[in-house]
C-alpha positions in Angstrom: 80.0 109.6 70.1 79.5 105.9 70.5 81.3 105.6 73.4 78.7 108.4 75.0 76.0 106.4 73.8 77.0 103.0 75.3 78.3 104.5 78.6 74.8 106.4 79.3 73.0 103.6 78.2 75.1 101.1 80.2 74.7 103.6 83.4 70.9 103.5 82.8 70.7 100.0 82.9 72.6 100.1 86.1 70.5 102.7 87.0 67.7 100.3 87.6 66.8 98.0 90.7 67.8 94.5 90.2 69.0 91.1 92.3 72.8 91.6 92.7 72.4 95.3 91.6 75.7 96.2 94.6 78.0 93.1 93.2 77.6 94.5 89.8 78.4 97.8 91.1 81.6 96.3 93.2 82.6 94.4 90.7 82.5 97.8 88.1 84.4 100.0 90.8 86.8 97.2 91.8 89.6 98.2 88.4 89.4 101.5 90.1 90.6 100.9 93.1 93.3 98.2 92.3 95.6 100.2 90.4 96.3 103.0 93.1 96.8 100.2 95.3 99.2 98.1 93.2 101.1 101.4 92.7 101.5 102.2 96.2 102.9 98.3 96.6 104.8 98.5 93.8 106.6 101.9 95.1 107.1 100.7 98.3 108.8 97.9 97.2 110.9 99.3 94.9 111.9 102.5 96.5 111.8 101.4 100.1 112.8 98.2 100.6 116.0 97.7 103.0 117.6 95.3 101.3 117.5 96.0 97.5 115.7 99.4 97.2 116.2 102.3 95.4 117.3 104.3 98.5 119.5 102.1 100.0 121.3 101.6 96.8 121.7 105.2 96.0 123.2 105.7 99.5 125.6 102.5 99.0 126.7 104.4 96.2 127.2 107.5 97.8 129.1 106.2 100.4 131.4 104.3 98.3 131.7 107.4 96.3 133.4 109.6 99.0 134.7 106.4 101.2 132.0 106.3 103.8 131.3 102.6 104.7 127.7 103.1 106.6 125.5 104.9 105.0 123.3 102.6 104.0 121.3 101.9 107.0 118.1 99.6 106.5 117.0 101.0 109.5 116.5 104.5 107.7 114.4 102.8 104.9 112.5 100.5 106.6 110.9 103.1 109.4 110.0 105.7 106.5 106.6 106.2 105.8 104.8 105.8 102.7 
C-alpha cells in the first residue's frame, strides 16, 4: 500500500508544469529503455559473434563430432539477423 501511495503521489508531482519537467521525465524513462537494449547487445554478442559465439562453437563441435572440418563458417553468423 505504500508503494501505491508514493508512486501516485510521485506521478502527481510529475503531473505538474515545471522548468525541466521533459529531463525529469527522460531521465525517469531512460532505465526502461536500457535494459532491452543491453540485452539485445549482450545476445548478439554472445550468440552471434563469428569468432567465439555460441553458434559457431556449437557447429565446431558438430563438425568435429561426425569429422566434418568446415562447418563453422563466420560467414553464416556474421550475416544473420538479430
Amino acid at each position: 500500500i505504500v508503494s501505491v501511495v508514493l508512486g501516485l503521489v510521485f506521478a502527481l508531482l510529475l503531473d505538474r508544469t515545471f522548468f525541466g519537467r521533459g529531463f525529469v521525465r527522460t531521465l525517469l524513462i531512460t532505465p526502461f529503455l536500457l535494459v532491452p537494449v543491453s540485452a539485445a547487445l549482450l545476445w548478439k554478442h554472445a550468440l552471434y559473434n563469428p569468432e567465439y559465439g555460441l553458434f559457431n562453437g556449437a557447429l565446431t563441435w558438430f563438425g568435429e563430432l561426425f569429422g566434418i572440418e568446415s562447418i563453422a563458417q563466420p560467414e553464416w553468423t556474421s550475416e544473420m539477423p538479430l
